[in-house]
C-alpha positions in Angstrom: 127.3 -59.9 -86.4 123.8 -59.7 -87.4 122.0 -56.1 -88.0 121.0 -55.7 -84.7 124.6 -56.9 -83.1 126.0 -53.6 -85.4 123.1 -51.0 -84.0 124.4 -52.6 -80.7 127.7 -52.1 -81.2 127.6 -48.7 -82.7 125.5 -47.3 -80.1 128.3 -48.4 -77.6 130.7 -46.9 -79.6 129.5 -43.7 -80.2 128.9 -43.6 -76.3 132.4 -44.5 -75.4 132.7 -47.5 -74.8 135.9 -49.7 -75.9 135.5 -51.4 -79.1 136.6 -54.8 -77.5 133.9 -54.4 -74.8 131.8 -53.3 -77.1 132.3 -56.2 -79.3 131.6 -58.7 -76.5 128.7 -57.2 -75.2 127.0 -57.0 -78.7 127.7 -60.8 -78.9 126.5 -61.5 -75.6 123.5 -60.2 -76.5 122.9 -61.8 -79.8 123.5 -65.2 -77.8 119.6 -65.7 -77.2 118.8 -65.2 -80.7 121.0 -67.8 -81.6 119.4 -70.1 -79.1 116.1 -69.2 -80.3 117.2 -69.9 -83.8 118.2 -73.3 -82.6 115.0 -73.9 -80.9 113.3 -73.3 -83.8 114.9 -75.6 -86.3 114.7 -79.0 -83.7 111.1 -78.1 -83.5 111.1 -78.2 -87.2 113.1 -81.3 -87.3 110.2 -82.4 -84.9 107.8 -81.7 -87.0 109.3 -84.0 -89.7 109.6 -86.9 -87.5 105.6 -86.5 -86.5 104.6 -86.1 -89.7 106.5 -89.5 -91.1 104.8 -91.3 -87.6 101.5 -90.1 -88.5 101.9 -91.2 -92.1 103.3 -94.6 -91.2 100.4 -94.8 -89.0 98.0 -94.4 -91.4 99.5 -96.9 -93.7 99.5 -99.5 -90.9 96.2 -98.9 -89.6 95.0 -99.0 -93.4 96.9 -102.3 -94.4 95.4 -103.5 -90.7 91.7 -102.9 -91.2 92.3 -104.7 -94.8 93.6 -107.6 -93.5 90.7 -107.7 -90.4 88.1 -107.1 -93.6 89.5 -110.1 -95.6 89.4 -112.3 -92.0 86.0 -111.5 -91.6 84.9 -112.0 -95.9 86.7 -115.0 -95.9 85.8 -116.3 -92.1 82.5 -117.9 -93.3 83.6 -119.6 -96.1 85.1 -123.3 -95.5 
């Protein structure tokens, strides 16, 4: 259980409540953390994957306007 899971659970505790229920409803409400946590690292992994397109897009659009410049040096020449 994460530090706010215990603060959860001890509060519930110290009010009554059985240590099983307890238990379960501190976990229940860590659940959305956890799924935020998640979210957070595909968007990271997102991230990644846009960063490698963009790169990869650079070099092609690079190597591209190299070859179109050597077309248009060489177009005139027989």
């Amino acid at each position: 259980m994460s530090t706010l899971d215990t603060i959860l659970y001890d509060a519930l505790i110290d009010i009554g409540v059985d240590p099983q229920k307890a238990r379960k409803a501190a976990e229940a409400a860590a659940l959305p953390n956890r799924d935020i946590a998640d979210m957070r690292a595909d968007l990271a992994a997102i991230k990644t994957s846009l960063l490698w397109l963009q790169v990869f897009l650079g070099v092609n659009m690079t190597l591209s306007l190299l070859i179109l410049g050597k077309l248009f040096v060489f177009a005139g020449t027989p």
